[in-house]
C-alpha positions in Angstrom: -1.7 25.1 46.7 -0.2 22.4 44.8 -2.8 20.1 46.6 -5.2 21.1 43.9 -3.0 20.0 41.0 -1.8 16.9 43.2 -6.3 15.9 43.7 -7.2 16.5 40.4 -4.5 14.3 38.7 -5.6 11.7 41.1 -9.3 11.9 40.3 -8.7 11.8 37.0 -6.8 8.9 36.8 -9.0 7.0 39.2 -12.1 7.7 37.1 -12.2 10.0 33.6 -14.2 13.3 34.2 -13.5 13.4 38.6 -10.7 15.6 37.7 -13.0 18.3 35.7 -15.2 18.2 38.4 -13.5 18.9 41.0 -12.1 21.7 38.6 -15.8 22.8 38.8 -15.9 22.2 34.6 -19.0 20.2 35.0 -20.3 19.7 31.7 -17.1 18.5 30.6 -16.4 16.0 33.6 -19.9 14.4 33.0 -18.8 13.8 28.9 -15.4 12.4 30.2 -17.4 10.2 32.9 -19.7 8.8 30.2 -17.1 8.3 27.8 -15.1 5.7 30.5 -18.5 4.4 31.3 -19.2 3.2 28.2 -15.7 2.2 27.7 -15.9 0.1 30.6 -19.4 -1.7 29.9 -17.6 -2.7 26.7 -14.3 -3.7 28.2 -16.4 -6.0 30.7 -17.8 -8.3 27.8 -15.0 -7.8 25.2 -11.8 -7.0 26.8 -11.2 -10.9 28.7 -12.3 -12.3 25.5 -10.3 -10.2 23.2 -6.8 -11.1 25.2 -7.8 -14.6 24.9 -8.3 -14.7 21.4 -5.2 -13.1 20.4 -3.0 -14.9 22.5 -5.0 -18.7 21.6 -6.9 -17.9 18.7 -9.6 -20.1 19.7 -9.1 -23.8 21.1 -12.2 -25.8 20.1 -12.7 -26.9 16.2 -15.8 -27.8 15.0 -16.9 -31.5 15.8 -19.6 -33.9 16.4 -22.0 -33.6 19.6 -25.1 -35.6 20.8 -28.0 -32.9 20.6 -30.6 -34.4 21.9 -30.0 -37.6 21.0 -29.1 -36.7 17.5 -25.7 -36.7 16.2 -24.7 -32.8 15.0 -21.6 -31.4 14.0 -21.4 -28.2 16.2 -19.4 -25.4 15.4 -16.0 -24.4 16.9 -13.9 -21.5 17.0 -13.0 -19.5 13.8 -9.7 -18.5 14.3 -9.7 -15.7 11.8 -12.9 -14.4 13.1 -11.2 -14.1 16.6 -8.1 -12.1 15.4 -10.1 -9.8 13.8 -12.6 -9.6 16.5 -9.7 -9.2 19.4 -7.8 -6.5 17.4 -10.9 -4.1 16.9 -11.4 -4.4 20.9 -7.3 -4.3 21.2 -7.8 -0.7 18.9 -10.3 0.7 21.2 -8.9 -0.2 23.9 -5.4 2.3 22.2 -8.0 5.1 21.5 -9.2 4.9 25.2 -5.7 5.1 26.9 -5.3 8.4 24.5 -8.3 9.6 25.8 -7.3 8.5 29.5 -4.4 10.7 29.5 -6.0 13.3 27.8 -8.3 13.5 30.7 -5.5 13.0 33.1 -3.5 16.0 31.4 -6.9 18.3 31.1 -7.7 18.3 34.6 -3.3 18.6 35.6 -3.4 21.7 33.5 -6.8 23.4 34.5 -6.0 22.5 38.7 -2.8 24.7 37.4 -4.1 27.4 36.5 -6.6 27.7 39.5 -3.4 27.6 41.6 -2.1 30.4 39.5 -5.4 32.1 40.4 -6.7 32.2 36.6 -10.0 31.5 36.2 -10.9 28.6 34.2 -13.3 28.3 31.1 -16.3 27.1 31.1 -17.9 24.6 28.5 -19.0 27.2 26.6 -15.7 28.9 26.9 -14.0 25.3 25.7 -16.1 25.0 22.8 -15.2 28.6 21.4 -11.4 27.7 22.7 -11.6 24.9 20.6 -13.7 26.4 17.6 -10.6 29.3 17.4 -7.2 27.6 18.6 -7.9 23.7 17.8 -10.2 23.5 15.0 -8.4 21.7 13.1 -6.7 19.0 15.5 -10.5 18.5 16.4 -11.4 17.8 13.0 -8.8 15.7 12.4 -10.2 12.9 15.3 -12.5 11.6 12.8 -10.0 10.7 9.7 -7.8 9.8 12.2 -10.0 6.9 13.3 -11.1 5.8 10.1 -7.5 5.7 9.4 -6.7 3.4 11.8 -9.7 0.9 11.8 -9.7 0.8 7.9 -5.9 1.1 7.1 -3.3 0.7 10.3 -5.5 -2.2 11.3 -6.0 -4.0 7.7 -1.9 -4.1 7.8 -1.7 -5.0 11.0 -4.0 -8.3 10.5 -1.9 -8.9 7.5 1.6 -8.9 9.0 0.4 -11.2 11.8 -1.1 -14.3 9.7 2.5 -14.0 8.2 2.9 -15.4 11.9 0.3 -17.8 11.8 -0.1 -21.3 10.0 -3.2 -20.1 8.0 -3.3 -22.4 4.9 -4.9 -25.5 3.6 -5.7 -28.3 4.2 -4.7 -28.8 7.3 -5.6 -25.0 8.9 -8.5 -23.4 7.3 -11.3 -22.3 9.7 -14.1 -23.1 10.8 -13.3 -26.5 10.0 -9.6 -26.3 11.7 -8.0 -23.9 13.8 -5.6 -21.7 13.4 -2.4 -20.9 15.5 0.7 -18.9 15.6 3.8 -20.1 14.8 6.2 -17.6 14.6 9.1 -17.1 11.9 8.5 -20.4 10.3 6.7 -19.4 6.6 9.3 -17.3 6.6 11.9 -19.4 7.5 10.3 -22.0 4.8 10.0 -19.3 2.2 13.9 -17.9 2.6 15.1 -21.5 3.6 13.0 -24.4 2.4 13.9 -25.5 -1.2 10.0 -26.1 -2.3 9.2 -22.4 -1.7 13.1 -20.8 -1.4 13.5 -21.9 -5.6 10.2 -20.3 -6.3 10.7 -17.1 -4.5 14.2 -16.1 -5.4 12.9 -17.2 -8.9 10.4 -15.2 -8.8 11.9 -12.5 -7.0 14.6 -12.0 -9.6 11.9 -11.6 -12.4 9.9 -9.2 -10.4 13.1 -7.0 -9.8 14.3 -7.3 -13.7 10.9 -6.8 -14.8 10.2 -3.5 -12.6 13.5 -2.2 -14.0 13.2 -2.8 -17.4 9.3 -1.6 -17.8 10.3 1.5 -15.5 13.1 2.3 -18.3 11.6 1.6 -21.1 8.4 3.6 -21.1 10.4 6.6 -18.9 12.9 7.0 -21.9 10.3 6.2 -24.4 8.0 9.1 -23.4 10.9 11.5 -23.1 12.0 10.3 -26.7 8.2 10.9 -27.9 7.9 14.2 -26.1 11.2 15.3 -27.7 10.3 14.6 -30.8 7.0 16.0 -30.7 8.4 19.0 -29.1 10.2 20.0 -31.9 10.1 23.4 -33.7 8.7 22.4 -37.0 6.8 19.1 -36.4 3.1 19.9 -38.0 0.3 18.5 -36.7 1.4 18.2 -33.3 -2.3 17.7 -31.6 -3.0 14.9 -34.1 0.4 12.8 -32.4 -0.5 13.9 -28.8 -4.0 12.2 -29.3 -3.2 9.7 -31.3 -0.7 8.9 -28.8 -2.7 9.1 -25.9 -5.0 6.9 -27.2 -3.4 3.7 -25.6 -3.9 5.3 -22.4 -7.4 6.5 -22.4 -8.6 2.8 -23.3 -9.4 0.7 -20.3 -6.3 -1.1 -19.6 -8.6 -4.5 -19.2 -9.8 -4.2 -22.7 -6.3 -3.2 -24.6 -4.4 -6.0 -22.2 -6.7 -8.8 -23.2 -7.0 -7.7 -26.7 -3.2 -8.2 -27.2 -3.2 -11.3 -25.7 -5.6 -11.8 -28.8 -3.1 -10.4 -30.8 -0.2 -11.8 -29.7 -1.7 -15.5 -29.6 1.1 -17.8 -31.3 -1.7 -20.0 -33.3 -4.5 -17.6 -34.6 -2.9 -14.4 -33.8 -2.6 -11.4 -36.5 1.0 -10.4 -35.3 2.2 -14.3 -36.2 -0.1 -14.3 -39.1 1.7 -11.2 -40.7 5.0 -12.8 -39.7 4.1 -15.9 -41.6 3.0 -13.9 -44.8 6.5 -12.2 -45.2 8.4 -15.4 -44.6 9.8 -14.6 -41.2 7.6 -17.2 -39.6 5.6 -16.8 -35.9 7.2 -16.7 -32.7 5.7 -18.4 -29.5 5.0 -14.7 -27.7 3.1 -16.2 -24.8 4.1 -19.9 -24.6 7.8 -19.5 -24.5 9.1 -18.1 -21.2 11.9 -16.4 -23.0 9.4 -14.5 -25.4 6.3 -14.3 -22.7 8.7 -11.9 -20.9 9.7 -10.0 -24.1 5.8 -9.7 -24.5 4.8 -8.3 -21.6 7.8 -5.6 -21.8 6.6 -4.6 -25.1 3.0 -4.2 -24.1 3.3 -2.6 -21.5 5.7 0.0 -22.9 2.5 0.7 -25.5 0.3 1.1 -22.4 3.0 3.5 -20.3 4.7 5.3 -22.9 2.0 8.0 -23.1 1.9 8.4 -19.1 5.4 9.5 -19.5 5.2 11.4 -22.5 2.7 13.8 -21.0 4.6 14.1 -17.9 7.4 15.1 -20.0 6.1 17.2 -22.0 4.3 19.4 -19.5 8.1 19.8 -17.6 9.9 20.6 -21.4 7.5 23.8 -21.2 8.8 25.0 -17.8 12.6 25.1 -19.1 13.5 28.6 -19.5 14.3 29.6 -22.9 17.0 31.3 -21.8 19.1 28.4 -21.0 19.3 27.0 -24.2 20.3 30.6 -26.1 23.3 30.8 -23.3 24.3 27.4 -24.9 24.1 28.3 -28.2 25.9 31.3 -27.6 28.6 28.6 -26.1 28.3 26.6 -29.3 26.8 23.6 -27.7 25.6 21.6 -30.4 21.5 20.0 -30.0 23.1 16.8 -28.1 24.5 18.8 -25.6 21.8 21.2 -24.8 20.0 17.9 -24.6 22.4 16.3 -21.9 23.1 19.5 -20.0 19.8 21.3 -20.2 17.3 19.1 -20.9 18.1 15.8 -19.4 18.8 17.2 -16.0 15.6 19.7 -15.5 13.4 16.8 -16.5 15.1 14.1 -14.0 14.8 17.1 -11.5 11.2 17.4 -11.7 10.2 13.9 -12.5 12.4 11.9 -9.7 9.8 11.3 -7.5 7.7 10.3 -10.2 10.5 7.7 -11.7 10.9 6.2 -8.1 6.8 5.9 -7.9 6.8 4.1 -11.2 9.5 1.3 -10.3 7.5 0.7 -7.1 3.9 0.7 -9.2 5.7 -1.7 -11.6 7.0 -4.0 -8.7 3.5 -4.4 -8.3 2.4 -4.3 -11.7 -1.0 -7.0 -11.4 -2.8 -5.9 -14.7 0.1 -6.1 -17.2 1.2 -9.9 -15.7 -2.4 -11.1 -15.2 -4.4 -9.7 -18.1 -1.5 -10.9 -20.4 -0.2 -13.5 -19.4 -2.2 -15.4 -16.4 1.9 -15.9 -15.3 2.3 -18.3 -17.6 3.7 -20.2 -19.2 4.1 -23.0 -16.8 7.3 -23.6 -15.0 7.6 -27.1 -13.7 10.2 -25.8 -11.0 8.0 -23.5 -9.2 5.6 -23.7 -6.8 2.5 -22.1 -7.8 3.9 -19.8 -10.5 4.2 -19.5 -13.7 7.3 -18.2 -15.6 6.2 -14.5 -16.0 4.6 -14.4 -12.5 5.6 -11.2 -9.9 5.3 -11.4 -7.0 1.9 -10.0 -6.5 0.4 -12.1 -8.9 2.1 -15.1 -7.3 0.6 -14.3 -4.2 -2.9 -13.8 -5.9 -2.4 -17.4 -6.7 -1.5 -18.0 -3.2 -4.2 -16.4 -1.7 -7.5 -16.8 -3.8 -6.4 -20.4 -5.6 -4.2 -22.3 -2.9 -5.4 -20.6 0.3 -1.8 -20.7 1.4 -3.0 -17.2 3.5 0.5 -17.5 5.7 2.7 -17.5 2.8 1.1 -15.4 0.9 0.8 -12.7 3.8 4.7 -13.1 4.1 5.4 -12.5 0.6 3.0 -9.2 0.7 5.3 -8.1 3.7 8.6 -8.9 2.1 7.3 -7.3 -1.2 6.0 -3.9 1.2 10.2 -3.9 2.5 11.6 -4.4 -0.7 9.4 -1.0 -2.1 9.4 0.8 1.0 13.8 0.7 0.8 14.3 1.2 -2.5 11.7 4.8 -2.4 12.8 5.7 0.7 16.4 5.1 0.1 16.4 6.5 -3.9 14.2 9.9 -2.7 16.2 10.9 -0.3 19.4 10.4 -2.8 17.5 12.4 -5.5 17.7 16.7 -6.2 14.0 16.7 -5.8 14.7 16.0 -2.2 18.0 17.9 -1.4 16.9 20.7 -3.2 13.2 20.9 -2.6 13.3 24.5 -2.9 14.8 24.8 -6.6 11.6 25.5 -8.3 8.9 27.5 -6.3 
């Protein structure tokens, strides 16, 4: 009886849909047929064309032809137009060997149980199958695909122009082509003294920055919310608001309104300075102080972010903590470090991990602010104050360098992946997940 299992696994694979009908699930085997027959009309034109591209990513530029006589520039290849082109027929081709084994492992499975002498279901059988037992799997498909044509595939593209010599002048299509050439941007970037002094200059920033912002607004909120907290403080809806205020302004208008502010010529902040006699400071024009600035700044922007975090945890603490302290004479201090301190770092872990890696890739604060300036004569493309993601802006949208910058965006995704990955799992949040219900 096995030959039934044995022919429809064969079918199958020869041709989706054979299998199911031989399994006498006609309906079914006719949607599986159609599905490979489309598959296979579009394979024909695309799938040659597709394997070219990736592996070539084009060979003719765009030069001057006789047309008729006439002298024309025809068009070439666009390199970038290819890739992308070559992975969308490279990601249905994926979704069609999932669907190929599917097929193959439908028809094994329903030859089985005709051997075992169960009847099988028909379509309408399936459908109600499917409606009760695999809902939502089926429901799923469609997510699932947007997923990976509008995410997996955008990252994909990304990490392989990393591989690619895509920059000006010399490789910018349609005018020039593109082509792969392995580890070298980032054997340039790590290696290469140009780029190499830029990016560990940069780097260090980026890192010092993230740490510093991530502190001082996490600790600054949990001082506010303390504070606020307190048994006694009147008007304790007038500070939340006015407090919050900060927060519920567009971030574009309050970053480029200190900029105003903080302007070392015409600004108020200087201005007051100069009336008491203490003189202005160059906030934004003095890499030293452009880096104080942007700390400041952005601990008035974040404060209130972690302030109401903090705030809503101080009301989950059982009361009944702090009166066994007090019964133990712990003095406020202690109750703060022994109570307080470690149920809010439980419950906001995650959240303190999220912030350093938002931070990392802080864009508004840096760009609104500063622009990356001021200048540094020693780096390529960036200005003292500069992360990495706004260096790579630069790279990107003002010196087409699309190889580098598409390495930096990789090196930048390692560095935050890590450090979450590698912090979460070290928190309590993670090793005791089931602490607080």
């Amino acid at each position: 009886m096995r030959i039934q299992r044995a022919t429809a696994t064969i079918l199958s694979t020869i041709f989706m849909g054979l299998g199911q009908i031989y399994n006498r699930q006609f309906v079914k085997g006719i949607i599986f047929f159609l599905i490979e027959s489309a598959c296979v009309y579009y394979f024909i034109g695309n799938l040659g064309r597709a394997l070219w591209g990736i592996a070539t990513l084009g060979d003719t530029p765009n030069h001057l032809a006789k047309v008729n006589g006439i002298t024309k520039m025809v068009p070439g290849d666009h390199s970038i137009y290819i890739l992308i082109q070559s992975l969308i027929t490279l990601f249905v081709l994926i979704l069609f060997l999932i669907a190929w084994v599917m097929n193959i492992r439908d028809a094994f499975q329903t030859a089985r149980k005709r051997e075992a002498g169960i009847p099988v279901n028909n379509f309408k059988q399936s459908l109600r199958y499917v409606r009760d037992y695999k809902f939502a799997e089926t429901f799923l498909i469609l997510p699932a695909v947007g997923i990976l044509f509008f995410t997996i595939m955008p990252i994909i593209f990304m990490i392989l122009i990393a591989f690619t010599n895509y920059s000006a002048p010399s490789h910018v299509p349609p005018a020039k082509l593109v082509d792969w050439v392995g580890f070298e941007t980032f054997r340039n970037l790590l290696a290469l003294k140009t780029w190499s002094h830029t990016f560990y200059g940069v780097l260090t920033w980026t890192i010092i920055w993230a740490i510093l912002s991530t502190v001082t607004t996490y600790f600054g909120g949990l001082l506010v919310a303390l504070l606020i907290s307190q048994q006694g403080i009147r008007f304790k809806g007038f500070w939340r608001a006015i407090l919050i205020i900060p927060y519920a302004v567009p971030q574009l208008i309050s970053l480029l309104l200190m900029r105003n502010l903080f302007n070392g010529q015409f600004g108020p902040i200087n201005q007051y300075l100069r009336y008491f006699g203490l003189g202005g400071l160059p906030w934004l024009t003095d890499p030293f102080w452009a880096k104080v600035t942007v700390i400041i700044v952005n601990m008035w922007v974040g404060i209130p972010v972690s302030m109401l975090l903090i705030m809503g945890v101080l009301t989950t603490i059982p009361r009944d903590m702090y009166e066994a302290a007090e019964v133990d004479g712990a003095s406020n201090f202690q109750k703060f470090r022994i109570v307080t301190l470690p149920m809010v770092l439980f419950t906001t872990a995650p959240t303190l991990i999220t912030q350093f890696a938002g931070n990392i890739n802080n864009f508004n604060a840096i760009f609104l602010l500063t622009g990356g300036n001021p200048v540094n004569g020693n780096y390529q493309y960036a200005g003292s104050t500069d992360l990495l993601v706004t260096w790579l802006y630069k790279l990107t949208l003002d010196q087409n360098k699309n190889n580098m910058a598409a390495a930096v965006g990789i090196i930048i995704f390692i560095i935050i992946a890590s450090f979450s990955i590698y912090n979460y799992r070290r928190t309590n949040s993670f090793k005791q997940e089931d602490m607080i219900q």
